[in-house]
C-alpha positions as CSV (number, residue, x, y, z in Angstrom):
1,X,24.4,-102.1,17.1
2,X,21.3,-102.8,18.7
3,X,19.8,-99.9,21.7
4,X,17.2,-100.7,24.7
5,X,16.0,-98.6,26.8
6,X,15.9,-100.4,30.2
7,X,14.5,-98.0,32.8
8,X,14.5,-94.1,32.5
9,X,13.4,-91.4,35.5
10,X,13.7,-87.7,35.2
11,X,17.6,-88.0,36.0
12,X,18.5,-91.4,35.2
13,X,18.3,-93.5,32.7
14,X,19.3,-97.7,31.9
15,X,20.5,-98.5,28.5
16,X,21.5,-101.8,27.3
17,X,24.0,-101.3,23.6
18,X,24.6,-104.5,22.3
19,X,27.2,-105.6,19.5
20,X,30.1,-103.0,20.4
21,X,33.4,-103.5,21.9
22,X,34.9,-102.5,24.9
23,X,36.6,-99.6,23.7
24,X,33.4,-98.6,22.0
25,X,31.7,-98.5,25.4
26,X,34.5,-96.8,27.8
27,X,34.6,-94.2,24.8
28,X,30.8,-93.1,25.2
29,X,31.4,-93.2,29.0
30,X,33.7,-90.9,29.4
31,X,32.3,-88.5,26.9
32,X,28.9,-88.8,28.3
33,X,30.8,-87.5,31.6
34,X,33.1,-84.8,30.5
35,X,33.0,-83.7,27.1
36,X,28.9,-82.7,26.8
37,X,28.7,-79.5,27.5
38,X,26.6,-78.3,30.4
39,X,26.3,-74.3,32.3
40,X,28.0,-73.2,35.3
41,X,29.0,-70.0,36.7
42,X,32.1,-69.3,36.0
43,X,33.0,-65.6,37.1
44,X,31.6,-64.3,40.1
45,X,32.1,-59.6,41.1
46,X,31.2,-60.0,44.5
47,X,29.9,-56.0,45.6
48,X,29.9,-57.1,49.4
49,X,30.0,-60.1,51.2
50,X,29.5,-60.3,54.9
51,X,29.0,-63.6,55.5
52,X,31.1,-66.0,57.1
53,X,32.9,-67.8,54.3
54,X,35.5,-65.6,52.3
55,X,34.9,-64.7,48.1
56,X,36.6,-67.9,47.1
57,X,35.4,-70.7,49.2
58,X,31.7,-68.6,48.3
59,X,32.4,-68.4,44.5
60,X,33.3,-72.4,44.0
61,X,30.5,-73.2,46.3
62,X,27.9,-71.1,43.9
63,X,30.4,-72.5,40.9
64,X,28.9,-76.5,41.9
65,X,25.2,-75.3,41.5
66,X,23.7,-77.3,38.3
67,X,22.2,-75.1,35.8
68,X,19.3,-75.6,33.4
69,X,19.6,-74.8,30.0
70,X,18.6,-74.7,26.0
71,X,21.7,-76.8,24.7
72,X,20.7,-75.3,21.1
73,X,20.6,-71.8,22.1
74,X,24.2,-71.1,23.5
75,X,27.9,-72.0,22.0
76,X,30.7,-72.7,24.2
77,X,32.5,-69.7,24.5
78,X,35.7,-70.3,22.3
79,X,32.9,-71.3,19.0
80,X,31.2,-68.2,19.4
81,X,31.3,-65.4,16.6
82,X,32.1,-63.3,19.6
83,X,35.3,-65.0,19.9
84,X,34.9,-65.1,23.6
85,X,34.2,-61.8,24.0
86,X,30.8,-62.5,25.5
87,X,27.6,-62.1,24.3
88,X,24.1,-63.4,24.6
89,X,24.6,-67.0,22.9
90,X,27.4,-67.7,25.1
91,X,27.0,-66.1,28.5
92,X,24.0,-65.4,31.0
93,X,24.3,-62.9,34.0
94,X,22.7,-63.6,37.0
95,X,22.4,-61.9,40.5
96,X,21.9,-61.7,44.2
97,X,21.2,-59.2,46.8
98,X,20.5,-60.4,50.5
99,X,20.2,-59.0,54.1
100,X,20.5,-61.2,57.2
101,X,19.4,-63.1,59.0
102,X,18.1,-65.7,56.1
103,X,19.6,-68.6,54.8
104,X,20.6,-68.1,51.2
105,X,19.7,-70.9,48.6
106,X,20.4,-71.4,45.5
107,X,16.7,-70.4,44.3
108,X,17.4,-66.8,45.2
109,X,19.5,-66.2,42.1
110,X,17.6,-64.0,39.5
111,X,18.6,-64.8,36.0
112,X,19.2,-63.2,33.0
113,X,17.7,-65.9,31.1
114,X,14.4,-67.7,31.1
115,X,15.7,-71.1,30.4
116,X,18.9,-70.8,32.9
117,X,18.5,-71.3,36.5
118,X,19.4,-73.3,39.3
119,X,18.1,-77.0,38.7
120,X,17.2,-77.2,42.5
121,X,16.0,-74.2,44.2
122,X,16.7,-75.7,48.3
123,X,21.0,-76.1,47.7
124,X,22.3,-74.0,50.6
125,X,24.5,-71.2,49.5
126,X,25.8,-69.6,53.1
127,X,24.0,-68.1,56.0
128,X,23.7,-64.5,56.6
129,X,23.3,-63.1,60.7
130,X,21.7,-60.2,61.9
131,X,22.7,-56.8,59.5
132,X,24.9,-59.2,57.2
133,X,24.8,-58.8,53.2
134,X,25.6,-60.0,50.4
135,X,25.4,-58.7,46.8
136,X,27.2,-60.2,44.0
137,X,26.9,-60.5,40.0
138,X,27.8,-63.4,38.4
139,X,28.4,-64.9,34.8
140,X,27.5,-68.5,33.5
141,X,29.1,-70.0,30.3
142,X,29.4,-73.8,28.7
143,X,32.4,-75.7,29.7
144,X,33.1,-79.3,29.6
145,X,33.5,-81.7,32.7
146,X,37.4,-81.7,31.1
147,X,37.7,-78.6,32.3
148,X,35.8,-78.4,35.7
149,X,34.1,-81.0,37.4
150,X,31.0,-77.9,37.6
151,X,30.4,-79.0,33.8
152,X,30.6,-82.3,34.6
153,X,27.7,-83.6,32.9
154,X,26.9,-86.7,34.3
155,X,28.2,-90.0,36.3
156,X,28.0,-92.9,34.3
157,X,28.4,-96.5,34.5
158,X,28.7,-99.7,32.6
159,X,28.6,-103.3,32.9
160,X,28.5,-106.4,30.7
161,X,24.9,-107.8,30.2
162,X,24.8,-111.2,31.9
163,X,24.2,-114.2,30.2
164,X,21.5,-115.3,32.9
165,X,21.1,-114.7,36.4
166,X,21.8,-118.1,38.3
167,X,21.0,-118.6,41.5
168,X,24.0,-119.8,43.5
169,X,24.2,-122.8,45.8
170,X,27.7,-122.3,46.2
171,X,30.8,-120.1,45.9
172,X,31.9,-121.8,42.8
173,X,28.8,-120.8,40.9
174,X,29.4,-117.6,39.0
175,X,27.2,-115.3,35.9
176,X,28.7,-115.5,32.5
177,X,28.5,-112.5,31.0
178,X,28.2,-111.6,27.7
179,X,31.5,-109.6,25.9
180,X,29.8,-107.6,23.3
181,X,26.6,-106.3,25.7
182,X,27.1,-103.8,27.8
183,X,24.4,-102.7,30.3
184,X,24.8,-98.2,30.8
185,X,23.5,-96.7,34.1
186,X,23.5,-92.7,33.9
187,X,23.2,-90.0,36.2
188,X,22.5,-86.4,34.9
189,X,24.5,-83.9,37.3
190,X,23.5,-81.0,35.3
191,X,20.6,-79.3,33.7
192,X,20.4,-82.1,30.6
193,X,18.2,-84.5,30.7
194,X,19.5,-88.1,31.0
195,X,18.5,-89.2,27.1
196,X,20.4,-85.8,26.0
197,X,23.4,-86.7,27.4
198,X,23.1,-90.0,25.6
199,X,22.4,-88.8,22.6
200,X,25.2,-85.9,22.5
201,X,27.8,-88.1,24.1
202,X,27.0,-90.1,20.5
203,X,27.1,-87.7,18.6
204,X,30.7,-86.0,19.7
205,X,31.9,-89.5,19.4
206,X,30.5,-89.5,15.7
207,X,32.5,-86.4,14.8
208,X,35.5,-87.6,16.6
209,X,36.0,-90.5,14.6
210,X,34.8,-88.8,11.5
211,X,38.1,-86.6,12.5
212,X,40.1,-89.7,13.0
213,X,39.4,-91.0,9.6
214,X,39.7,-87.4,7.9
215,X,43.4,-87.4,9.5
216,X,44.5,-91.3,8.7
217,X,43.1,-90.3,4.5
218,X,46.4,-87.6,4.9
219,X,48.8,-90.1,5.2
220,X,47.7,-92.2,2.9
C-alpha cells in the first residue's frame, strides 16, 4: 500500500492510496464518515425559552453545531469506567443565558471545557425580540455518525486514479482509470482535523479486522 498526500487545507484533505481493492476503499469511507467519533450535544434542560421556535426544533438545531475537541481526553460514553453515568472524560456541560432583542449564535455557549466549543462562533441559533429569554444547560458526549448524523465526522469521497488525462476530440474518447488507485477527497464536519479522521478511520478498520481474524481462529 502506497499513501500521497495530494492537497490538504484546514478542513480538507486529497489522498491518493494505491494497491488496495475496492472493498478496501468503500470500507475506510464509510468509517471515516460514521464510526470516528466526534462531540455533540446531546441532552439539552431548557430553564426558559421565549423564543420563537419550541424546545425540540431549538435542541436539534443546537444538537447540529460541530464541536472541537481533545480526541485523547474523552471515552465514548458506553467505554467509560463511569459506565455511562457521566463524568468528566465523557461529558462536558455547557450553557446559555440571553435577553432579547439579539441574535443568538452559536459562540455564546460558555463551556465547561477549554478544549470543547463551537468550531464556528457566527452559526445562528434563533432570534430573541424585545423582553424574550432564553436560558438553558446542555450536555455534550462522543457518539458516532451511526448513531446521529451530529457525530457525523466527515463527508468523504473516492474515485479511481486515472491512468492519464486525455484531451478529447470526440465522444468516443474516454480516461482509463486505474483499478487498484483510488484518489480520497475528505471533508471534516466536526471538530477533527481532516488527517485525524484519516488516521482513526485506519485505525478502527485495523481493530476491526484484527476482530475478524480473532473470530474465524474459533472455528477453526
Amino acid at each position: 500500500m502506497k499513501i500521497k498526500i495530494l492537497n490538504r487545507t484546514d478542513s480538507e484533505i486529497q489522498f491518493l492510496v494505491e494497491k488496495i481493492s475496492p472493498a478496501f476503499a468503500n470500507a475506510l469511507r464509510r468509517i471515516a464518515m460514521t464510526e470516528v467519533p466526534t462531540m455533540a450535544i446531546e441532552w439539552i434542560d431548557f430553564v426558559r425559552n421565549d423564543s420563537a421556535l419550541n424546545d425540540e426544533i431549538l435542541a436539534n438545531r443546537i444538537g447540529l453545531i460541530p464541536l472541537t475537541f481533545d480526541g485523547k481526553a474523552y471515552n465514548l460514553p458506553a467505554e467509560c469506567k463511569c459506565g455511562g453515568k457521566g463524568c468528566s472524560r465523557c461529558q462536558v456541560k455547557l450553557k446559555l443565558k440571553k435577553e432579547g432583542p439579539c441574535m443568538i449564535y452559536s459562540g455564546d455557549l460558555e463551556t465547561g471545557a477549554k478544549d470543547v466549543k463551537p468550531v464556528f462562533d457566527k452559526i445562528p441559533i434563533v432570534e430573541l425580540f424585545e423582553d424574550e429569554k432564553l436560558e438553558f444547560e446542555a450536555i455534550a458526549q462522543l457518539g458516532l455518525g451511526l448513531e446521529h448524523a451530529k457525530w457525523q465526522a466527515a463527508v468523504v469521497g473516492y474515485k479511481n486514479k486515472p491512468v492519464k488525462e486525455i484531451e478529447r476530440k470526440d465522444e468516443s474518447e474516454e480516461t482509463k482509470y486505474i483499478e487498484d488507485a483510488f484518489i480520497f477527497n475528505l471533508e471534516s464536519i466536526c471538530g477533527l482535523k481532516p488527517e485525524e479522521i484519516v488516521v482513526r478511520a485506519a485505525e478502527i478498520l485495523e481493530a476491526k479486522l484484527k476482530d475478524f481474524a480473532k473470530e474465524l481462529k474459533k472455528l477453526e
